[in-house]
C-alpha positions as CSV (number, residue, x, y, z in Angstrom):
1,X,138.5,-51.4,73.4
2,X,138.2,-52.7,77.3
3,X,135.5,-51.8,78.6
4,X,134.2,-52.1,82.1
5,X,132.9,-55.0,83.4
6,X,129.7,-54.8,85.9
7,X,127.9,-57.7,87.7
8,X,124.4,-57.2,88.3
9,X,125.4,-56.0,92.1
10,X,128.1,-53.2,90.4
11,X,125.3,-52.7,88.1
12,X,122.3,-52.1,90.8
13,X,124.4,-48.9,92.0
14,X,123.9,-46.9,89.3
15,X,120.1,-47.2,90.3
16,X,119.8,-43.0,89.9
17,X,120.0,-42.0,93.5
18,X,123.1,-40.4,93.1
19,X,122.8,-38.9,89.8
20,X,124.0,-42.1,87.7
21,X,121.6,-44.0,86.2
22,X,123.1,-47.0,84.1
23,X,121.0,-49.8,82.2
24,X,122.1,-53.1,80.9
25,X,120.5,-54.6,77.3
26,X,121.9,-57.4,75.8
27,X,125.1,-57.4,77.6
28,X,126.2,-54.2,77.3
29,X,125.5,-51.3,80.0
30,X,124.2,-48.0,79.1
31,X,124.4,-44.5,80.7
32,X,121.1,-43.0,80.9
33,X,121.7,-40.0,83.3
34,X,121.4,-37.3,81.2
35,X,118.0,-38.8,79.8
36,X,114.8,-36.6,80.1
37,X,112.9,-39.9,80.8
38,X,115.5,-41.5,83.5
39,X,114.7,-38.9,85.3
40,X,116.2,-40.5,89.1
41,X,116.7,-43.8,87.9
42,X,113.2,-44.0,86.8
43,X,111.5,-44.7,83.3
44,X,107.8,-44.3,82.8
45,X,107.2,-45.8,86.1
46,X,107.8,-49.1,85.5
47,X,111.5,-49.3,84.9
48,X,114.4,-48.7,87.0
49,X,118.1,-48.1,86.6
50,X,120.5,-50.2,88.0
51,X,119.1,-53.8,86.6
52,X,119.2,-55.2,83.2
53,X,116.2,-54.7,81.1
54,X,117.1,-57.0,77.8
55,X,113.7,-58.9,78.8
56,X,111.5,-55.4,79.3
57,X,112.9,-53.8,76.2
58,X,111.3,-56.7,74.4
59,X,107.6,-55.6,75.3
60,X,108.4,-51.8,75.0
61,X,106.8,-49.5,73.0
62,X,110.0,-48.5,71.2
63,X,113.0,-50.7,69.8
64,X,115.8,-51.2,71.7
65,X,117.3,-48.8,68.9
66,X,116.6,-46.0,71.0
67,X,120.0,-46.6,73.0
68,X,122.5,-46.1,70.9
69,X,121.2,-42.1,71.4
70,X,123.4,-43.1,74.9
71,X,127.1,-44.1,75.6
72,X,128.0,-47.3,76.4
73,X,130.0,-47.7,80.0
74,X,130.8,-51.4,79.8
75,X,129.4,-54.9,79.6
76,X,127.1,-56.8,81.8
77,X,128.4,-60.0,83.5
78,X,127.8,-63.0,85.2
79,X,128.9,-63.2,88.6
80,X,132.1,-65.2,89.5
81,X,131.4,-69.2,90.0
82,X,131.3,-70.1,93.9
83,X,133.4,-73.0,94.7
């Protein structure tokens, strides 16, 4: 399967404000819109949509288990080398 590639700056669009909130964890990116607790790109007031969270998840409450309850959009990567 091809998926979608993001950079972090495709990725910081999908920040909720327009009704798409997509998270990144470990490389792959994650489409938490339709989540009760992404509520506009938001999670528990600490977290926002758009960034990747791989290093939050690891002092969460929860495993990182809980997203495979969302679809995966694409992958997470680094931006293109300058030079």
């Amino acid at each position: 399967m091809n998926m979608k590639k993001f950079t972090p700056e495709e990725l910081e669009r999908f920040d909720g404000s327009n009704g798409i909130a997509y998270i990144a964890y470990m490389g792959l990116v994650y489409d938490v819109s339709k989540s009760y607790y992404w509520r506009k790109g938001r999670h528990q007031f600490m977290h926002n949509a758009g960034m990747d969270l791989t290093e939050e998840l690891k002092k969460a409450p929860h495993s990182a288990e809980l997203l495979s309850r969302f679809p995966v959009v694409g992958e997470l990567i680094e931006n293109p080398s300058h030079g």
